[in-house]
C-alpha positions as CSV (number, residue, x, y, z in Angstrom):
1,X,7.9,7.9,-68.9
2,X,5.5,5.9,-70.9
3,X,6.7,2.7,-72.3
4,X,5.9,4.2,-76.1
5,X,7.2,7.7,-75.2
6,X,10.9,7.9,-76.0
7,X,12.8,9.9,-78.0
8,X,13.2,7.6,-81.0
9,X,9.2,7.0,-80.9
10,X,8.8,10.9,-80.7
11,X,10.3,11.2,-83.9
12,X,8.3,8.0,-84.9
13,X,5.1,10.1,-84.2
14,X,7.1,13.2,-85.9
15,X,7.2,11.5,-89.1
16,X,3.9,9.8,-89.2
17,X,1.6,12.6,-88.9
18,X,3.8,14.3,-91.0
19,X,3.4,12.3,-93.2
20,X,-0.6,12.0,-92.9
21,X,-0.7,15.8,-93.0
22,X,1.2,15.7,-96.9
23,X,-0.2,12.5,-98.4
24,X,-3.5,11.9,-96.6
25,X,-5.6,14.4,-95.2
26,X,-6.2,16.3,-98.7
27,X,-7.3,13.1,-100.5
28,X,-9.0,11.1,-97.5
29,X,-12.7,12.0,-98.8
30,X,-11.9,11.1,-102.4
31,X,-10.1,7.7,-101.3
32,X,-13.7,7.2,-99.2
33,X,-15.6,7.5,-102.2
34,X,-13.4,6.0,-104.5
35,X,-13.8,2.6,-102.2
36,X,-9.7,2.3,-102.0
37,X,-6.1,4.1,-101.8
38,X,-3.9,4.3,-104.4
39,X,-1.1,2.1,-105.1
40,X,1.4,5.2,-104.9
41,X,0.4,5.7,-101.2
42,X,2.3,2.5,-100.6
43,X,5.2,3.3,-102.4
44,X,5.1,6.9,-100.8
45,X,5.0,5.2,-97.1
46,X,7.6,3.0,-98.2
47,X,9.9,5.7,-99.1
48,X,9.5,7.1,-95.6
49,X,10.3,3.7,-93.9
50,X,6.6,3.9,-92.4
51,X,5.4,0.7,-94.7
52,X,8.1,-1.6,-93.2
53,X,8.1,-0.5,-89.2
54,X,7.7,-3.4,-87.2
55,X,9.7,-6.1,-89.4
56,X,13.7,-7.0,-89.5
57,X,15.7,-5.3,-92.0
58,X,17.2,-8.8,-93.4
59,X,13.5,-9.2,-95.0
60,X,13.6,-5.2,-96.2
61,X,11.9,-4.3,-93.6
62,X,12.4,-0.5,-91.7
63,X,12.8,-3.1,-88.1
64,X,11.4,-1.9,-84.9
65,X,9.1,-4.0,-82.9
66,X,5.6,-4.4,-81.7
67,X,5.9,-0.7,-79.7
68,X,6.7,1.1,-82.6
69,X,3.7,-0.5,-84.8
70,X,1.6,0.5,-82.1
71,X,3.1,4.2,-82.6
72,X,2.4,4.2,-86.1
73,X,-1.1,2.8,-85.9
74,X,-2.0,5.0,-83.3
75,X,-0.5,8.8,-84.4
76,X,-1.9,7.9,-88.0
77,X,-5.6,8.2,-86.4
78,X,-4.6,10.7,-84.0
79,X,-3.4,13.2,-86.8
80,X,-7.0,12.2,-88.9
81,X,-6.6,9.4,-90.8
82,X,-8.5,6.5,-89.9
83,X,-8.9,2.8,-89.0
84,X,-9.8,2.5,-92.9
85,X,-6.7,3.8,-93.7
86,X,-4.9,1.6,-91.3
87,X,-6.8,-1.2,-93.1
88,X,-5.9,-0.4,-96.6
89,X,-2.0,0.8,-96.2
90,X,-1.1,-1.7,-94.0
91,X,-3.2,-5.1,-94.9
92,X,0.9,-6.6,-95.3
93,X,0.8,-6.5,-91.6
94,X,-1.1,-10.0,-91.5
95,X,-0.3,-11.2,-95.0
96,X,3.2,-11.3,-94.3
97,X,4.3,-12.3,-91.0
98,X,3.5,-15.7,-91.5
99,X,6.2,-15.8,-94.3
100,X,8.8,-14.0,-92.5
101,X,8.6,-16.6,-89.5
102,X,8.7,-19.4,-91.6
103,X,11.9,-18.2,-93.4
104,X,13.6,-17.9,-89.7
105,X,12.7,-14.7,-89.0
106,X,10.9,-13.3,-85.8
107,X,7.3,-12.9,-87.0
108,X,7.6,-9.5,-87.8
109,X,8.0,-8.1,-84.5
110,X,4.1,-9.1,-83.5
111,X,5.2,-11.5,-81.4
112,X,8.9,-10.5,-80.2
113,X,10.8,-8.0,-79.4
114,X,13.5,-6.7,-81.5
115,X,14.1,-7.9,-85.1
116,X,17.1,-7.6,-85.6
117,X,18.0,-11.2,-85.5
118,X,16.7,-14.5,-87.2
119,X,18.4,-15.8,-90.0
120,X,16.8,-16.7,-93.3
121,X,16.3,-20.3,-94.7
122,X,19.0,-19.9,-98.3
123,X,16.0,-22.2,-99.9
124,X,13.2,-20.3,-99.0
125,X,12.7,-17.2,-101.6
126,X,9.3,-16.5,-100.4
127,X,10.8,-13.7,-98.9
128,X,12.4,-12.8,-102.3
129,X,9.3,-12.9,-103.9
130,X,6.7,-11.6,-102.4
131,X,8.0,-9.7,-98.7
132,X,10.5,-7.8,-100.1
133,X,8.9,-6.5,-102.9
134,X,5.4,-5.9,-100.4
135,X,8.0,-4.0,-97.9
136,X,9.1,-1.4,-101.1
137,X,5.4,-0.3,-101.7
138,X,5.4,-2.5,-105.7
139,X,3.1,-5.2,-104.5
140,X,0.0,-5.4,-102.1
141,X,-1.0,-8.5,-100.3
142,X,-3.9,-9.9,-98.3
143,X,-5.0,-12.9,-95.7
144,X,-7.4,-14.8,-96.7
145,X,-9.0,-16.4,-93.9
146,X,-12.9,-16.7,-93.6
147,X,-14.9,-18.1,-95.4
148,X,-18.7,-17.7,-96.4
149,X,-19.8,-19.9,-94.0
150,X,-17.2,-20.5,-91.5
151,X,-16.4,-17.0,-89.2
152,X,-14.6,-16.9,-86.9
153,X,-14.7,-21.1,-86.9
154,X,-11.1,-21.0,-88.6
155,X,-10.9,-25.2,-88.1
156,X,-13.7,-25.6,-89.7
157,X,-12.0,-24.4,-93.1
158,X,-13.5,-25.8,-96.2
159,X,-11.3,-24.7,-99.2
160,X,-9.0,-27.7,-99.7
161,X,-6.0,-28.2,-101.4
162,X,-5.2,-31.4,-102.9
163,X,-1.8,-32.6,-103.6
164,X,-0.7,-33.2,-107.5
165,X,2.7,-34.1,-108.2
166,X,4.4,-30.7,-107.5
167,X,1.4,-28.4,-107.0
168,X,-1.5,-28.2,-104.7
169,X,-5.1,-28.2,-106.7
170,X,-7.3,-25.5,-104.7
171,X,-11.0,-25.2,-104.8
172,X,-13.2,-23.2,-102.7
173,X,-14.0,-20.0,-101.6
174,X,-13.2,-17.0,-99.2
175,X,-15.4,-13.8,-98.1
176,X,-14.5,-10.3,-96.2
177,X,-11.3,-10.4,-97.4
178,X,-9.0,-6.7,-96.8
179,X,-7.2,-5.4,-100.2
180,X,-8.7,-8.5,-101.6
181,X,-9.4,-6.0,-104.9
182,X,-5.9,-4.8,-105.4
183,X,-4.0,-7.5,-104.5
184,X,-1.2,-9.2,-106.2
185,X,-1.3,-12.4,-104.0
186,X,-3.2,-13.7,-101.7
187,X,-1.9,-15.7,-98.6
188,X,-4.0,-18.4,-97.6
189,X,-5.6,-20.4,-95.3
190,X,-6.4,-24.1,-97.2
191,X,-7.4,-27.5,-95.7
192,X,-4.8,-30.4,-96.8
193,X,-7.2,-33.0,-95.8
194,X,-11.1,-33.1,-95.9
195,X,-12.9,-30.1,-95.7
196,X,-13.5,-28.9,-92.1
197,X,-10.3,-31.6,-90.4
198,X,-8.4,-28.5,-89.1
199,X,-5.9,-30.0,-91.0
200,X,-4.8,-26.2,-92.2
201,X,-1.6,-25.1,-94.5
202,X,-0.7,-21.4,-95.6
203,X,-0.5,-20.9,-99.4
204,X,0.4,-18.1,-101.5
205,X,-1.6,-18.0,-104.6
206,X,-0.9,-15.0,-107.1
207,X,-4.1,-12.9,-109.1
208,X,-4.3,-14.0,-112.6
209,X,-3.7,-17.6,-111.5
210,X,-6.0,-19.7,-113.6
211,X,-9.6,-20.2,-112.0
212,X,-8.3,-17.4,-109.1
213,X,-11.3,-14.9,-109.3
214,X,-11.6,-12.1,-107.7
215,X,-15.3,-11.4,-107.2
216,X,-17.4,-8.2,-106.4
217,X,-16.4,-5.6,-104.7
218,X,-18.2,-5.5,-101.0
219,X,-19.9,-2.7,-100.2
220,X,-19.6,-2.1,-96.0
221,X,-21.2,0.4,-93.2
222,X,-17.3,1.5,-92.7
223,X,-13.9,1.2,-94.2
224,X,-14.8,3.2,-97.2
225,X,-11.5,3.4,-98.3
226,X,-10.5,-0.2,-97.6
227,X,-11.5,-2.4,-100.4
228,X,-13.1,-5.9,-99.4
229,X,-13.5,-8.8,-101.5
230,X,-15.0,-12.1,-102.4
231,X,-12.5,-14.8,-104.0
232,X,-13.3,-17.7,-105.7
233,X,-11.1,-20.7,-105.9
234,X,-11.7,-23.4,-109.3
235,X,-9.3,-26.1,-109.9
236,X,-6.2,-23.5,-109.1
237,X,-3.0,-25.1,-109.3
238,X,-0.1,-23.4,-106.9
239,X,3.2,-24.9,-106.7
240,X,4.3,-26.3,-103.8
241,X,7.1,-24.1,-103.6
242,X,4.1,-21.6,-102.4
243,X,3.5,-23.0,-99.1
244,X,4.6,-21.4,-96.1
245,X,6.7,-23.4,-93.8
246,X,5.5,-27.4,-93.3
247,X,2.2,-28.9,-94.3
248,X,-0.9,-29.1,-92.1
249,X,1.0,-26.4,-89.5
250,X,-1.1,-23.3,-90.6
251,X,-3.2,-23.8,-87.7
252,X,-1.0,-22.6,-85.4
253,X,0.7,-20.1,-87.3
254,X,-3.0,-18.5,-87.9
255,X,-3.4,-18.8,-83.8
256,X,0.3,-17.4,-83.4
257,X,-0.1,-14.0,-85.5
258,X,-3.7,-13.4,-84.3
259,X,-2.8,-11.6,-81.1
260,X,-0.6,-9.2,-83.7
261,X,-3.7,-8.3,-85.4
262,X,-6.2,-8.1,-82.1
263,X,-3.6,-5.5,-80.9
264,X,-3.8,-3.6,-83.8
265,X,-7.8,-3.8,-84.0
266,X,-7.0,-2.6,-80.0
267,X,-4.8,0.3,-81.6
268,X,-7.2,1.7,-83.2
269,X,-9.9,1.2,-81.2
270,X,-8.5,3.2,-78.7
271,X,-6.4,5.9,-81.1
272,X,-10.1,6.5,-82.6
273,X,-11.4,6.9,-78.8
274,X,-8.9,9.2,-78.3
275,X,-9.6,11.2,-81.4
276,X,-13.3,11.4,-81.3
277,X,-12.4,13.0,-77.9
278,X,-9.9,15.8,-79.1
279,X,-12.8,16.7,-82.0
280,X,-15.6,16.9,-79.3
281,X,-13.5,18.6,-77.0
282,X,-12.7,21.2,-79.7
283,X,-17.0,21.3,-81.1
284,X,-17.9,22.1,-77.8
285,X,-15.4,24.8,-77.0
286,X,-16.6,26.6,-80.3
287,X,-20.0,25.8,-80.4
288,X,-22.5,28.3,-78.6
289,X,-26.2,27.6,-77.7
290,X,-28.3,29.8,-75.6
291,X,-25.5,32.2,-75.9
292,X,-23.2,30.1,-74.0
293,X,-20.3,27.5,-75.0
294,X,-21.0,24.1,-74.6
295,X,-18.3,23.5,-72.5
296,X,-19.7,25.9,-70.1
297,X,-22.3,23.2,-69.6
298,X,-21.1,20.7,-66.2
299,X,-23.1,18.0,-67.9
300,X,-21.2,18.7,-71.1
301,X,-18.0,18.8,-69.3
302,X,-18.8,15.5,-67.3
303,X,-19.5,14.0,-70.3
304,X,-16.4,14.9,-71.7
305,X,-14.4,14.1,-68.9
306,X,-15.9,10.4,-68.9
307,X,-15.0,10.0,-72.5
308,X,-11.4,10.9,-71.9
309,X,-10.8,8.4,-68.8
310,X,-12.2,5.3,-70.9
311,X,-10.1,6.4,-73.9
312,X,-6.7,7.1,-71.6
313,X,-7.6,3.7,-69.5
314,X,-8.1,1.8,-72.7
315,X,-4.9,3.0,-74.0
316,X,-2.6,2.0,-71.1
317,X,-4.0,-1.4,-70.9
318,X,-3.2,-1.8,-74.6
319,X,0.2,-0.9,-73.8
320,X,1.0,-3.2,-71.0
321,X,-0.4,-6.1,-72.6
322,X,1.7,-5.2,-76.1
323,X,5.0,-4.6,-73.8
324,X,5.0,-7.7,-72.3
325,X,4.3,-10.0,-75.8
326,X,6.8,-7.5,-77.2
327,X,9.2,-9.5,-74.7
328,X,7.2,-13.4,-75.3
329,X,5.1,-13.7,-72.9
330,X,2.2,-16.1,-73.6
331,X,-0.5,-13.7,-72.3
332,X,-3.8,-15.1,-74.6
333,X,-6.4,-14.3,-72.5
334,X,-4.3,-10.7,-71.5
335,X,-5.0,-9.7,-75.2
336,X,-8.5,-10.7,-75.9
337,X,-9.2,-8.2,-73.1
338,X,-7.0,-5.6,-74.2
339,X,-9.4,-6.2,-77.8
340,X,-12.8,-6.1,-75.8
341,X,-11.7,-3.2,-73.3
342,X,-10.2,-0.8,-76.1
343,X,-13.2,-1.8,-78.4
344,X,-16.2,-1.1,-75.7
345,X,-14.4,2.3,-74.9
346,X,-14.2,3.2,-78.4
347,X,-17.9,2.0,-78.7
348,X,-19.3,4.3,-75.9
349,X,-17.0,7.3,-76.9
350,X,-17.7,7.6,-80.7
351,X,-21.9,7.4,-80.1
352,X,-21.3,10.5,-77.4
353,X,-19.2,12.0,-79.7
354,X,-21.1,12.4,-82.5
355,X,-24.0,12.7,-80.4
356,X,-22.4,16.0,-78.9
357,X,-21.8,17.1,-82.9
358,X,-25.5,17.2,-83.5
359,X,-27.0,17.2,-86.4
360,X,-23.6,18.2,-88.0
361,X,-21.6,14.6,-86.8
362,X,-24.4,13.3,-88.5
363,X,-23.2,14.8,-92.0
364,X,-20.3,13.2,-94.1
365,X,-18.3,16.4,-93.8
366,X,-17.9,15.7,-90.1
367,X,-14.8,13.4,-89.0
368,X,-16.2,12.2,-86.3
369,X,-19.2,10.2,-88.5
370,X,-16.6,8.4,-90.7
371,X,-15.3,7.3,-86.8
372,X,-18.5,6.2,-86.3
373,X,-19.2,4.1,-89.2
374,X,-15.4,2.4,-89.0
375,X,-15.5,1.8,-85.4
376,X,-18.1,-0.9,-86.0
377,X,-15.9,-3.3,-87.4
378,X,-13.5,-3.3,-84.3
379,X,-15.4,-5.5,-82.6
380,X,-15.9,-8.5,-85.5
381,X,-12.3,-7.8,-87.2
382,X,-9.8,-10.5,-85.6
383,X,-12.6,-12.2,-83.6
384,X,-15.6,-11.3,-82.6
385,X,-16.3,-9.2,-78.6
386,X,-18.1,-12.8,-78.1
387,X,-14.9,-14.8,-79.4
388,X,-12.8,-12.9,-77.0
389,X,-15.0,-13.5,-74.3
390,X,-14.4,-17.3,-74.9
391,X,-10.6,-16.8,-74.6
392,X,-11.0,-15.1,-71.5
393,X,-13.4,-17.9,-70.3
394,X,-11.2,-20.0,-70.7
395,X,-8.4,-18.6,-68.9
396,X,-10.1,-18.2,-66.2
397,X,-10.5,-21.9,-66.0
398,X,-14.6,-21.9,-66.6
């Protein structure tokens, strides 16, 4: 039995593409042109317990671990969503982690295995504040990471944050940043020293804060319905009391949670492999040229067949590498080619797949082009295909 196929997880998968079907699929074009989901959709996926898989229930969380985020991630694809979606609804997943494991808990599940334990620091209400009320749907939150001219060069951080009395000063600026728009805080990545030290803290810094601007709207080949901003940071002060966990130890805490996030990016790389698959599977059964099915067609079928073993290949990699750090294994280089494997497959399988559509997957009433347009990002998001190569570099001792 696969390591994601058990009786609890079926009713997991139950439960999420029911609730795609409901709340989803009749307003997923509107969301696309809108540039952004509502703020109800969280509150709805709350209700369900879908918002809070994957972290403990002492943080109001729904618990579960890494496995069962991969579930969600994956059926919410399968059943026609998108990685947009996954984007938009569930931006908390690396806005709030670092929070949770300062407070004492287990990081979310993203790198553990069961949540249930950890105990909560009395004086930290971090949790109070801003993960609880994230984990009922009422507030959204975001990472904010890179910066205009940094990438994927997190040490090389710029935005600095100067110590006055009891509050931090920030200036700078951030770019690319998911649910940056409709966010109510922003957890972020600050230098404590001089710009560019790697001398990195965590600080949560709440919209409306004085000289906190939230600037245009970025428009993007993909994620329609995942709204991306520019911030801009001016003399903001932000209490101390706002810092996650010790100064100048973000560094690490941004290195700890990345491999939650470049199994996610993985997810759905894969989960939109798969997906592309079942739609040109299904196109080619239906559609008739030369007064024969497509699928008739052994190059058609080939084709097909090729598509399905890199999506199914992809997928089981995924899992083992996210089943053994679901138990802690320090397996770095393991994910970076989970990322890069899952992301070439979904790569060669979306182009075919539309391709196989004709000239209808090249319409915006075909699924299979949003795929096409979102799949793009899979291999920047989280560290670029090149980045990853680095990793794995460098575990194999080159």
């Amino acid at each position: 039995m696969s390591i994601v196929d058990t009786p609890e997880r079926r009713q997991l998968r139950e439960l999420t593409r029911a609730f795609v079907t409901r709340e989803v699929l009749p307003h997923l074009a509107d969301w696309e042109r809108a540039g952004e989901v509502p703020r109800e959709l969280h509150a709805t996926a709350a209700k369900i317990g879908l918002l809070g898989i994957g972290f403990p229930e002492s943080v109001g969380g729904s618990g579960g671990d890494l496995l069962d985020s991969i579930v969600v991630t994956e059926e919410i694809i399968r059943s026609g969503g998108s990685s947009g979606l996954i984007a938009a609804l569930f931006t908390h997943g690396i806005a709030l982690p670092h929070m949770v494991a300062a407070a004492g808990g287990q990081s979310g599940g993203l790198l553990r295995g069961r949540l249930g334990g950890g105990q909560l620091r009395g004086d930290d209400d971090l949790v109070d504040r801003y993960v609880r009320p994230t984990l009922t749907g009422t507030m959204i939150g975001a990472l904010a990471i890179t910066e205009p001219d940094g990438g994927s060069d997190v040490a090389a951080i710029r935005t600095t944050a100067r110590r006055d009395g009891d509050h931090y000063v920030v200036n700078g600026s951030k770019t690319y940043i998911t649910s940056g728009v409709r966010a109510d805080f922003v957890t972020t990545a600050v230098c404590t020293d001089f710009p560019g030290s790697g001398e990195l803290s965590l600080l949560v810094i709440d919209k409306g804060t004085p000289g906190f601007t939230v600037g245009r709207r970025l428009e993007k080949l993909g994620w329609h319905c995942s709204d991306t901003a520019e911030l801009s940071f001016v003399d903001v002060r932000v209490p101390v009391t706002n810092r996650i966990g010790e100064e100048n130890t973000g560094f690490l805490a941004i290195m700890q949670h990345f491999a939650a996030e470049r199994l996610s990016l993985a997810t759905q790389a894969y989960a939109t492999a798969q997906r592309c698959v079942e739609l040109a599977t299904r196109w080619c059964r239906d559609r008739a040229t030369f007064g024969r099915p497509l699928a008739s067609r052994q190059l058609i079928r080939h084709r097909l067949a090729e598509m399905h073993t890199r999506a199914e290949a992809a997928r089981a990699y995924v899992h083992e590498v996210a089943a053994r750090v679901a138990v802690g294994e320090p397996v770095v280089t393991e994910v970076a080619m989970a990322k890069n494997v899952a992301v070439a497959a979904c790569d060669q399988v979306v182009d075919q797949a539309l391709q196989l559509h004709g000239g209808f997957g090249y319409l915006r009433d075909a699924e299979v082009e949003r795929h096409y347009r979102d799949a793009r990002i899979l291999g920047i998001g989280g560290g670029t295909t090149e980045i990853m190569n680095e990793i794995i570099a460098k575990g194999m001792g080159l």
